[in-house]
N, C-alpha and C positions, 0 to 999 in steps of 0.2 A: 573508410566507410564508403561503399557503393550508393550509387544514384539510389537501386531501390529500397536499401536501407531507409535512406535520406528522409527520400519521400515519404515513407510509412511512420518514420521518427515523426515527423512532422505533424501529417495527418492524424496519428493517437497525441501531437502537444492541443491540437485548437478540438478535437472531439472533447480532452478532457477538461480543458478550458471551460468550454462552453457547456459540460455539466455542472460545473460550478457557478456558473452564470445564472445557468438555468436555476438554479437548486436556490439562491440567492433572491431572483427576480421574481420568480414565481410563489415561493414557498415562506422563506426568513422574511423579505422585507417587508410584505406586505400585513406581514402581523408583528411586525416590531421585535422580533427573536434575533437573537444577537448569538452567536455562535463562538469559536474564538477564529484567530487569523484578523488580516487587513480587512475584509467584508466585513467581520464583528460590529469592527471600530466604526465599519460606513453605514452600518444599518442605523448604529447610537447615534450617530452622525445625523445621519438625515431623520430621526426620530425625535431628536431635541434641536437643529439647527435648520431644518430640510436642506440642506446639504446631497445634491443627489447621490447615492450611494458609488457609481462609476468616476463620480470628480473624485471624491474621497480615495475611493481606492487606486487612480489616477498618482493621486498627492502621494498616501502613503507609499507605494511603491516605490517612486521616486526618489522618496527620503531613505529609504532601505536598499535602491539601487548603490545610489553616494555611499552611503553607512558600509554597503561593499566592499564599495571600490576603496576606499581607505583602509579598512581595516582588515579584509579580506584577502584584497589584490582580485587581475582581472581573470585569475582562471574560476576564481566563485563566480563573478559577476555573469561570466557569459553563461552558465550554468542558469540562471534566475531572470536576467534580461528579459528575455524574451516572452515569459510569460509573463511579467510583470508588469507589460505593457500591451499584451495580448488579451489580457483578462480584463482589464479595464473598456477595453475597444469591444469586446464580445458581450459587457454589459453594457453598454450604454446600445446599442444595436437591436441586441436581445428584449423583446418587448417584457412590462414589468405589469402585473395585475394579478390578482387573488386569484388560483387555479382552484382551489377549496374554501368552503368554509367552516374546517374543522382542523381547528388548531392541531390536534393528534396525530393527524393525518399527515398534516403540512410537514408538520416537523417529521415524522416518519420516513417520507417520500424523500425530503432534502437532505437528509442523513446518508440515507442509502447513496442519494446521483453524489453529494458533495464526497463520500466517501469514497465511491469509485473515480471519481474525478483525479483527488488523491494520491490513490494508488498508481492510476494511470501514469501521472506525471511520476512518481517514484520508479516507475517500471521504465522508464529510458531516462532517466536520471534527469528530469527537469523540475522546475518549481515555479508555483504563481507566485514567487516572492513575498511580502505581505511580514507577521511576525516569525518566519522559519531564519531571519537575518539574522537577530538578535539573540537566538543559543548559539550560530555560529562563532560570532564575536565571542559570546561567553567562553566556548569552549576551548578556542583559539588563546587566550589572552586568561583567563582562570580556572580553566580544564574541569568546567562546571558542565555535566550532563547534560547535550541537548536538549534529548526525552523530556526530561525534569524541569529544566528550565523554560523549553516549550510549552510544555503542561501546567506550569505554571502563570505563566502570561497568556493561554487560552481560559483558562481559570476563571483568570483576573475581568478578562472580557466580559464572560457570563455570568459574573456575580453583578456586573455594571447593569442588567436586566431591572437586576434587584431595584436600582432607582429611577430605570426612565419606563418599565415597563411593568414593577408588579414584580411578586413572589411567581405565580401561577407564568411569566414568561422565564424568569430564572429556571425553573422546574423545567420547563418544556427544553430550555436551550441545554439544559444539561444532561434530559435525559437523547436527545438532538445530539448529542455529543458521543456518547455512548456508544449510538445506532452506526456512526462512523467509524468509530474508530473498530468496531463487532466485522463491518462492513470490508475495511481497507483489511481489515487481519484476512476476511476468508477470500477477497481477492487476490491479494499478494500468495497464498497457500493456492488457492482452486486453478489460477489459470495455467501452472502449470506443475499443478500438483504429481507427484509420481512417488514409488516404494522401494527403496533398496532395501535386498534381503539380501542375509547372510546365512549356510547354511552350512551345518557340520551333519555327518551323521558314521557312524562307528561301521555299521554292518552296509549302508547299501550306497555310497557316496559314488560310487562308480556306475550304481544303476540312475542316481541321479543328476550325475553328470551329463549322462546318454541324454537322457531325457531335455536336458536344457540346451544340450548345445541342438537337438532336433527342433523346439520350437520356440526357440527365443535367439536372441541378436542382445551380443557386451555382456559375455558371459567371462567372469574375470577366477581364475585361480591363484590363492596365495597358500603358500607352503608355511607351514609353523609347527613348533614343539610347542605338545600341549606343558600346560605348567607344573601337573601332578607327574602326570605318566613318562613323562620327557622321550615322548615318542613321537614323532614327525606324522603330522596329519598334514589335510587342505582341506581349506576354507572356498567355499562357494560363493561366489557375490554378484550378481547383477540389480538390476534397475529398470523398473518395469512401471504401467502407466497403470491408476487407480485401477480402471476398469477389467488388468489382467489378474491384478491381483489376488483376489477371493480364489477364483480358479487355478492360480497356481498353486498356493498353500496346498488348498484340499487334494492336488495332484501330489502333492509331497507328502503330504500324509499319508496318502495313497499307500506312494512306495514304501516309506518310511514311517509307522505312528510314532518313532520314540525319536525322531531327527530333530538336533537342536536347529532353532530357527529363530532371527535376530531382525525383525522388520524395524525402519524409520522412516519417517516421512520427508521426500525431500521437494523444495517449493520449488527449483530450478534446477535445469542438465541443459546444456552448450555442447554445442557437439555431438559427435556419433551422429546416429538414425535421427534425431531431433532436431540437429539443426543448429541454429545460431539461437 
């Protein structure tokens, strides 16, 4: 990995960090919403204990670092380290006061930053540590679905609303919950969303071959017997960005209205014209 990898790894770990901080400090704690994750646990925390929310999250992480290192080994650990003790330090820094005061709202706004926050970290493979430890182990040791079992112990979190906060924060942290995870889907998809198509056509494949290798780049040819006709065709495929796509279609149509055409969406390409 080069220097300015490095460095850009880095600077999207403490940006995404500190929207989680923020999303925490500003929005969740100050109206007693309990979400799932280690914060969940530090909001109940300082709701029923005043326990400040960054000591809490402090503690917990710690206990999930070791829970690692034991049952994990150190190539998880260094994976989760680092935010785990990055998040704790960007809360307690991070000034903490009512930014609204409308519950709807709050929860709304901390959905969104906590959800890209999230994804951020998922996008170069790190984590604020917290309850993402405990599917590991499961999965590891009883080959029990992270997803599931993560879902479930964030769950477990927001139902605990239920007793220190009221039905009506239950309600909020769940529908809080949603808004993130709506959130982490269209970011993981959006930032580097793009369309492979495939394309057959009987009568003009040769005029639309012309056509793509003039204005497009990774333009890939595969040779095949179709299944019926057992006559040796080629398949068209490249990989193009959202915003050429509408215009290429209708340029295919163009040439071709009866050409079969196989679009899907793809959320990542490495390499070629895009890069790493």
């Amino acid at each position: 990995m080069n220097k300015e990898n490095t460095i850009y790894r880095y600077l999207l770990l403490v940006i995404a960090t500190e929207l989680i901080a923020i999303s925490v400090n500003f929005f969740y704690a100050p109206i007693n919403i309990a979400v799932g994750g280690g914060t969940g646990i530090a909001i109940l925390l300082e709701a029923v204990l005043k326990i400040p929310t960054a000591i809490s999250v402090f503690v917990i992480n710690v206990i999930m670092v070791i829970l690692a290192w034991i049952f994990l080994g150190k190539v998880q650990v260094k994976r989760i380290i680092i935010g785990s003790f990055l998040l704790p330090v960007l809360m307690a820094i991070t000034p903490s006061f009512k930014l609204t005061d409308n519950p709807l709202l709050a929860v709304i706004i901390a959905g969104c930053l906590y959800g890209v926050g999230v994804s951020l970290l998922y996008r170069i493979n790190y984590s604020a540590g917290g309850t993402t430890v405990p599917p590991m182990i499961l999965k590891k040791y009883f080959f029990i679905n992270p997803t599931i079992s993560l879902l479930v112990i964030d769950m477990s979190i927001i139902v605990m609303n239920v007793f220190v906060s009221g039905m009506e924060a239950f309600l909020m942290a769940a529908f809080s919950q949603v808004i993130t995870t709506l959130v982490m889907q269209a970011t993981e998809a959006g930032l580097d969303l793009k369309y492979q198509v495939e394309i057959l056509s009987n009568e003009h494949q040769g005029e639309i071959k012309e056509f793509l290798l003039a204005n497009y780049q990774g333009l890939t040819i595969y040779n095949f017997i179709g299944g019926y006709t057992q006559e040796k065709k080629e398949e068209l495929l490249l990989v193009v960005d959202r915003q050429e796509y509408a215009q290429l279609i209708a340029q295919l149509h163009k040439i071709d209205p009866d050409a079969f055409i196989i679009s899907s969406k793809v959320m990542k390409v490495h390499g070629g014209r895009w890069g790493i």
